[in-house]
C-alpha positions as CSV (number, residue, x, y, z in Angstrom):
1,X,0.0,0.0,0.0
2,X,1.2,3.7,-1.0
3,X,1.1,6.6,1.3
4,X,1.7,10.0,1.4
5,X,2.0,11.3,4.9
6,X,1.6,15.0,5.8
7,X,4.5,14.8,8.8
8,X,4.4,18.8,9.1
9,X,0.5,19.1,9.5
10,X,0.7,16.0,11.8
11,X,3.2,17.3,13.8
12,X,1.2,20.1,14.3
13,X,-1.8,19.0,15.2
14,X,-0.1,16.8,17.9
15,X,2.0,19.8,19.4
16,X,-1.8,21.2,20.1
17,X,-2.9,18.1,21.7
18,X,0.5,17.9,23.7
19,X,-0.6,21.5,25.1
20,X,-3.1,19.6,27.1
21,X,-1.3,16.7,28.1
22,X,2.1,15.4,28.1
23,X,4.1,11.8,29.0
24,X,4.7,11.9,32.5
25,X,7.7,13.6,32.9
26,X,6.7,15.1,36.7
27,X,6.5,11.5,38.0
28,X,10.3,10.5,37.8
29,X,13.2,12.3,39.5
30,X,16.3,13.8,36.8
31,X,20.1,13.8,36.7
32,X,21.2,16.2,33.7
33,X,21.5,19.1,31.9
34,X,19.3,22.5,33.5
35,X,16.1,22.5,32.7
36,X,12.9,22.9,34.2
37,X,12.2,20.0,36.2
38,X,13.6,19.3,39.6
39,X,16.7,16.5,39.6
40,X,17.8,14.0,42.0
41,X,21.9,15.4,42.1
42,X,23.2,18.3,43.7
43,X,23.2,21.8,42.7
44,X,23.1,25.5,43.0
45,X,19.0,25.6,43.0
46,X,17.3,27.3,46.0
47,X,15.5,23.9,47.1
48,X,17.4,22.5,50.6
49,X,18.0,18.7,50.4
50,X,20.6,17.7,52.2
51,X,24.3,18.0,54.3
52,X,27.5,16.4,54.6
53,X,30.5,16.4,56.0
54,X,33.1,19.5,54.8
55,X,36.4,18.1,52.3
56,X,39.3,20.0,51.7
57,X,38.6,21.3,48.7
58,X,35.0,22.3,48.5
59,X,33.8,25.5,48.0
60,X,33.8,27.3,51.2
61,X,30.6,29.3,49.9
62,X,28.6,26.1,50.5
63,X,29.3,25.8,54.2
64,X,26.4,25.8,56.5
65,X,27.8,28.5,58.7
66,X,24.9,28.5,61.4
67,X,25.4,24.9,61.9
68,X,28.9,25.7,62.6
69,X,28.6,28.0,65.1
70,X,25.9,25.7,66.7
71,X,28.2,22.7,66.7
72,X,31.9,23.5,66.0
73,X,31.9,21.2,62.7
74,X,31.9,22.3,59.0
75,X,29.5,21.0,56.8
76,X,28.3,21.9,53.2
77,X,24.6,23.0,52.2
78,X,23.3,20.4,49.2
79,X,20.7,21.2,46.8
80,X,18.4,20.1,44.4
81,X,19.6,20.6,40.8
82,X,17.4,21.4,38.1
83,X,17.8,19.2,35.1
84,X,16.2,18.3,32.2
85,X,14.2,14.9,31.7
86,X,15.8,12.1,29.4
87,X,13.4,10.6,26.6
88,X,14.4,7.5,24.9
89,X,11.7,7.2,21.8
90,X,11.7,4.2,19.9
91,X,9.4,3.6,17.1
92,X,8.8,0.2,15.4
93,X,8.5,0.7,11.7
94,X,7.5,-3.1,10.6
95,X,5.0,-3.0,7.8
96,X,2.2,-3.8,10.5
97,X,2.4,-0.5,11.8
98,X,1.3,0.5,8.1
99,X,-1.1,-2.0,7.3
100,X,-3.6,0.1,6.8
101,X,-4.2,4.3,6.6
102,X,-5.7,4.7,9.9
103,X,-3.2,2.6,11.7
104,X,-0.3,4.3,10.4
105,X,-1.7,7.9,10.8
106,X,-2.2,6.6,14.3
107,X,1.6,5.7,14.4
108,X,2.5,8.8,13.1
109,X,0.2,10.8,15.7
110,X,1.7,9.2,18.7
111,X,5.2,9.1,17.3
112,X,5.2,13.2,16.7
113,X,2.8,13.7,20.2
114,X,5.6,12.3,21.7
115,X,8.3,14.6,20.3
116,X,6.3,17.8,21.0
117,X,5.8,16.5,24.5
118,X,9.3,16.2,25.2
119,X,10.4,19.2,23.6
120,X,7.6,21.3,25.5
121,X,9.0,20.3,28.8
122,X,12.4,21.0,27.6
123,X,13.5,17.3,27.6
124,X,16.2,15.6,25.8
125,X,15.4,13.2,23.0
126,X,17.0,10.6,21.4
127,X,14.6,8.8,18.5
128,X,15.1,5.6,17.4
129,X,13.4,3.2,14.5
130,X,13.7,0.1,14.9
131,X,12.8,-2.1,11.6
132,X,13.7,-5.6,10.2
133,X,16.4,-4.2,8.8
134,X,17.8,-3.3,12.1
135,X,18.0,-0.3,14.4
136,X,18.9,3.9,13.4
137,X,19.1,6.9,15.4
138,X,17.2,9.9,13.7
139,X,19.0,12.9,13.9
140,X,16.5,16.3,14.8
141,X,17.0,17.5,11.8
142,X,15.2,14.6,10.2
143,X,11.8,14.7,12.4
144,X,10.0,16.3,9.8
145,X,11.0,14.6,6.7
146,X,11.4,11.0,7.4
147,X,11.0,8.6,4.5
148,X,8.8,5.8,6.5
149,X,8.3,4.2,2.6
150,X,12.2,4.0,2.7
151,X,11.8,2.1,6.0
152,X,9.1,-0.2,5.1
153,X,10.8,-0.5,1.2
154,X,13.8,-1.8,3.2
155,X,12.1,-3.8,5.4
156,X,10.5,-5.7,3.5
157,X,13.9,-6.8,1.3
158,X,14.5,-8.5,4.2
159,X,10.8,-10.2,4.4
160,X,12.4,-13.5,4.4
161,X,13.3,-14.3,8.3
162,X,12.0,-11.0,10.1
163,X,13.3,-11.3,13.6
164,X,12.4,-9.5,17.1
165,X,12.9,-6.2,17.9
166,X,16.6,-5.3,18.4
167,X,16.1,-3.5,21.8
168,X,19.7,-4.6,22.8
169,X,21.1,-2.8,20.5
170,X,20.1,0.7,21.9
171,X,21.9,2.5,23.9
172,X,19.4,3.5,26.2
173,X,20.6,6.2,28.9
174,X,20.4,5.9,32.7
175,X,17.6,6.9,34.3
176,X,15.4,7.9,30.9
177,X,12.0,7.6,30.3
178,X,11.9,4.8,27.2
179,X,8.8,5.3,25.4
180,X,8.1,1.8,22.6
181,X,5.5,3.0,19.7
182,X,4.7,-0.6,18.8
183,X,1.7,-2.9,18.0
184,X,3.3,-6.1,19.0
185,X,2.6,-8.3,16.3
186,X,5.5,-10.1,16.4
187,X,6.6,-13.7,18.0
188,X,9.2,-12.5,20.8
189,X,8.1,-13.8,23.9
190,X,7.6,-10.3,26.1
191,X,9.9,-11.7,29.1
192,X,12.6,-11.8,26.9
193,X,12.4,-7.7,25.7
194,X,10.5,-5.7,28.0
195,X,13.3,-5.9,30.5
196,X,15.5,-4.4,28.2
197,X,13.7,-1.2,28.4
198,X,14.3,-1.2,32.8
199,X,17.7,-1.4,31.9
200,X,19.9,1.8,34.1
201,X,17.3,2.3,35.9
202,X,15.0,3.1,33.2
203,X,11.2,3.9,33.2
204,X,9.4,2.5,30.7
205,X,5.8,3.0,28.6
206,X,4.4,1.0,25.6
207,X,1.6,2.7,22.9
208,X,0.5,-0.2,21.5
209,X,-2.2,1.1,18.0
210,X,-4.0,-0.8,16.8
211,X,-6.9,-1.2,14.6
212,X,-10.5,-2.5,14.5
213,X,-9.7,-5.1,11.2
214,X,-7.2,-6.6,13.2
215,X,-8.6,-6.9,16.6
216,X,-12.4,-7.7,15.8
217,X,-12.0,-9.0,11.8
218,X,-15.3,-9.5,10.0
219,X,-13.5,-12.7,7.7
220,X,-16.2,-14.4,6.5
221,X,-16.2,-17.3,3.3
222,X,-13.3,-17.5,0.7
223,X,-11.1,-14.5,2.0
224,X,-7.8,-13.2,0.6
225,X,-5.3,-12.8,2.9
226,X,-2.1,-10.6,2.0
227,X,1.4,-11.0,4.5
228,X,2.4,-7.4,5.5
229,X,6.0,-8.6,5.7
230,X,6.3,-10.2,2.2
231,X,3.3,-9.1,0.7
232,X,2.5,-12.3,-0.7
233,X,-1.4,-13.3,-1.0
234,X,-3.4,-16.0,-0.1
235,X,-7.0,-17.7,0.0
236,X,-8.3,-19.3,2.9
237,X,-12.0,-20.1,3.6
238,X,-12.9,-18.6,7.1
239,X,-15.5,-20.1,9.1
240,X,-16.4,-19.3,12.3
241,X,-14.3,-22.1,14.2
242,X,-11.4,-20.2,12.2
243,X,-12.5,-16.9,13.1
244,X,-12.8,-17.9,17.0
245,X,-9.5,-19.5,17.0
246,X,-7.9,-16.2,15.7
247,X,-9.5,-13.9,17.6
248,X,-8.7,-16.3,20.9
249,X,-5.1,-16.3,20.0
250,X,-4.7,-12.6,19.3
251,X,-6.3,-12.1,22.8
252,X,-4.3,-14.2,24.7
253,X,-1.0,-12.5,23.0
254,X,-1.8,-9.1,24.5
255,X,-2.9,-10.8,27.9
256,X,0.3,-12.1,28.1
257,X,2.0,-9.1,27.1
258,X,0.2,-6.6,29.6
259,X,0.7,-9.7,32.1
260,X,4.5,-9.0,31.9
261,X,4.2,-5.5,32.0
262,X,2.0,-5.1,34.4
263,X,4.9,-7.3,36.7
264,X,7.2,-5.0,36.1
265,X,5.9,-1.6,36.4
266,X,5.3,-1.1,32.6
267,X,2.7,0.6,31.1
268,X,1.3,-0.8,28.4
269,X,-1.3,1.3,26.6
270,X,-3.6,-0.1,23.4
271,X,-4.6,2.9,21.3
272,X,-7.4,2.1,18.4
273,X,-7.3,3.8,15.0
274,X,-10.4,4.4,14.4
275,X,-11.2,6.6,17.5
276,X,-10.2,9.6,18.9
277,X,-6.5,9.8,19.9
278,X,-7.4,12.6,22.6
279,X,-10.4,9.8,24.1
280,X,-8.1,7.5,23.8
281,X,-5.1,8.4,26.0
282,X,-7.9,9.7,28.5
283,X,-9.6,6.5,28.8
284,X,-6.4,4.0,28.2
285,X,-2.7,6.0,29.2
286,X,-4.3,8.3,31.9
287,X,-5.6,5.8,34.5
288,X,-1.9,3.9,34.2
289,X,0.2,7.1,34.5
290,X,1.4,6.7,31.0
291,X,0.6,10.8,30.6
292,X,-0.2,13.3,32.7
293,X,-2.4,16.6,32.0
294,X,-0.7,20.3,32.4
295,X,-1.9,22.2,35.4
């Protein structure tokens, strides 16, 4: 399938939505660059946090002198820095994520709500795609022009033997918040990747789109089927022991996978194309902390 996707327009109508609400930066303490939100190191901010013992060396300036003159001992004045959050975003470009034009303009709008959240609160980002064709940091620069037919062109060259998710491959940074953009249809068992997004003391969310012809399919009679990966086609005859057999399995997948997450403090988030994204992070990411609205 051939699209043409407005990234610019997208991207703006998801820096309007991320005005209201935003990934939940506030929940999670920072070490870093200044910014705006408070840090868990020490710095020169106003907010008290703590004392230790005086080292030859330190700055005299930071001595608490009124405990001195109480007690006889020197000891230095620690504060709160203020840093700027960390957000690892990584974005699965399989051809599922594109199987159809709602799905992917889903994809697209959480993929650039995202970015605009981040960049609202002043956060660092580092984007990552992640196809079968392996694993590539997108440069800022590239945010509004990137050639997601090129990824899926080169994706499906290597249609043959698709494998998992690279995850290890990312250097994810301590302490970031990892945000995964993926719908999951793949055969990786979820104990074997999600704890590579806790790695350095990571926090981690999943948006998991997904759409209404592959979660509630109306396949009825001599149906053509047509692999995303390969695009090769097919005809099976669907009846409703088929059907029911499908629909079981695909359930169960995504049982398993929030299962997992669920045990280790993930939040896993399914998104559906076909409604409205602004309903849907209400009703689905709110109530698990996996945004939080401005104040």
């Amino acid at each position: 399938m051939s699209l043409v996707f407005p990234l610019q327009k997208i991207r703006s109508q998801m820096r309007v939505l991320a005005g209201t609400m935003q990934l939940p930066f506030r929940h999670q303490t920072w070490r870093g660059q200044t910014g705006q939100l408070l840090g868990a190191g020490t710095g020169s901010s106003l907010d008290f946090q703590d004392h230790r013992p005086y080292f030859p060396g330190d700055d005299p300036r930071g001595i608490n002198w009124q405990a001195y003159a109480r007690t006889g001992v020197y000891t230095m004045k620690l504060y709160r820095d203020e840093v700027s959050p960390r957000l690892d975003l990584l974005m699965d470009v399989s051809p599922s994520m594109f199987a159809s034009e709602t799905k992917a303009f889903l994809c697209l709008r959480l993929l650039y709500f995202a970015l605009e959240s981040a960049l609202m609160t002043g956060a660092c980002v580092r984007f990552y795609i992640l196809g079968d064709n392996g694993v590539r940091l997108v440069q800022p620069s590239e945010f509004d022009t990137l050639d997601f037919a090129g990824c899926l062109s080169a994706a499906g060259e290597n249609a043959a033997a698709p494998g998992p998710p690279r995850l290890e491959q990312i250097a994810l940074r301590t302490g970031s918040l990892r945000l995964w953009i993926t719908d999951l249809l793949f055969e990786s068992a979820p104990e074997t990747l999600l704890p590579f997004l806790l790695a350095q003391r990571g926090r981690a969310l999943l948006f998991c789109p997904y759409s209404r012809e592959e979660s509630h399919p109306d396949w009825a009679g001599n149906t053509e089927f047509i692999d995303v990966e390969s695009a090769t086609r097919r005809h099976q005859n669907v009846d409703p022991g088929l059907l029911k057999n499908y629909t079981g399995a695909y359930t169960r997948h995504f049982e398993l996978w929030k299962l997992h997450s669920r045990k280790l403090g993930i939040a896993l988030s399914r998104l559906c194309a076909e409604r409205d994204l602004r309903d849907e992070l209400l009703k689905n990411a709110l109530p698990q902390g996996a945004i939080e609205l401005w104040t």
